[in-house]
C-alpha positions as CSV (number, residue, x, y, z in Angstrom):
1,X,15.2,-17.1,-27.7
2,X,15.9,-19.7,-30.0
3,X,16.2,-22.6,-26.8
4,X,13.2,-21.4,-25.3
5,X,9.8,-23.6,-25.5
6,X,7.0,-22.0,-26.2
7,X,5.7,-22.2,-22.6
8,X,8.9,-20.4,-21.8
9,X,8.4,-18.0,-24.3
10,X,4.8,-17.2,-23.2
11,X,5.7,-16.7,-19.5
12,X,8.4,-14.3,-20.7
13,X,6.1,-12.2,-22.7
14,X,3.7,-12.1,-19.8
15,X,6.5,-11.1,-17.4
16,X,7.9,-8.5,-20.2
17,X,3.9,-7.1,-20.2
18,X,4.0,-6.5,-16.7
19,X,6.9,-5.2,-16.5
20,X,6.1,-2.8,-19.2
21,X,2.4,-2.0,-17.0
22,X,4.0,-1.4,-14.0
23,X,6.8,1.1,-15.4
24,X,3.4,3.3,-16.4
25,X,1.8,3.1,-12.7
26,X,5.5,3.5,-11.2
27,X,6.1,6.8,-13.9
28,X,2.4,8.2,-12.8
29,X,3.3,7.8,-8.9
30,X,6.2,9.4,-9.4
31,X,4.8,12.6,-11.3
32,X,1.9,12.5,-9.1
33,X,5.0,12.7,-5.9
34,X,6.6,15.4,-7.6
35,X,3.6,17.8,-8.2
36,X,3.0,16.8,-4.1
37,X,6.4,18.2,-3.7
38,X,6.1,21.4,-5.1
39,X,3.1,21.9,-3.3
40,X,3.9,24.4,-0.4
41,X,2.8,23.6,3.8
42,X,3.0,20.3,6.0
43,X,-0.3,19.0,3.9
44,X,1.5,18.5,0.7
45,X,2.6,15.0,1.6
46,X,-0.5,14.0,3.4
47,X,-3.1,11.6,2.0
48,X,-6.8,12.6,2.4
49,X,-9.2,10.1,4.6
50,X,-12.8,10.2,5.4
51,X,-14.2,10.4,8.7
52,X,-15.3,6.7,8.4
53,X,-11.7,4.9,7.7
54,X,-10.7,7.5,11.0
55,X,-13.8,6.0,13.0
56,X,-13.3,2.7,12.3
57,X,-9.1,3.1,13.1
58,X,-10.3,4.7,16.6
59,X,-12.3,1.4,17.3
60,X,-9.9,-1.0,16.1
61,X,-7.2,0.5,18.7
62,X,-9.8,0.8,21.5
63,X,-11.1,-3.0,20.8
64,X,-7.5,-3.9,21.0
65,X,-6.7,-2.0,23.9
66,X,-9.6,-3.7,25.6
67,X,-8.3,-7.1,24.2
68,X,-4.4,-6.0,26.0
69,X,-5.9,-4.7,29.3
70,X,-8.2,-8.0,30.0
71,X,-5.4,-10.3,28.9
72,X,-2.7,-8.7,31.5
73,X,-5.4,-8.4,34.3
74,X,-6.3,-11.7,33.7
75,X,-2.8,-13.7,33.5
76,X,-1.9,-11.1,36.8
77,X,-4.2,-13.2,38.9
């Protein structure tokens, strides 16, 4: 570290301190996968939504699907 400047140094202890942060979130998804895992049944994997983010999903596909339909019946004429 001796030919680093101290900006150099700083940004390196910034990137060393994420590094470090992410390696906890990255070791508590993967113990949080693993209890998933041992779970038994086609749910174990599955993640859990509300009604609402499903609702809103359904509308964004039909809104786009009416978007599709009345651009190809349109450039069709």
């Amino acid at each position: 570290m001796d030919g680093l400047s101290p900006r150099e140094r700083l940004m390196l202890a910034a990137i060393e301190l994420e590094l470090r942060q992410s390696g906890e979130r990255l070791a508590s998804r993967l113990n949080e996968f693993n209890e998933r895992a041992e779970r038994e049944g086609p749910d174990r994997f599955a993640d859990h939504v509300s009604r609402a983010e499903v609702a809103a999903v359904a509308a964004m596909v039909l809104i786009l699907t009416g978007i599709m339909t009345l651009v190809i019946v349109t450039c069709g004429k």
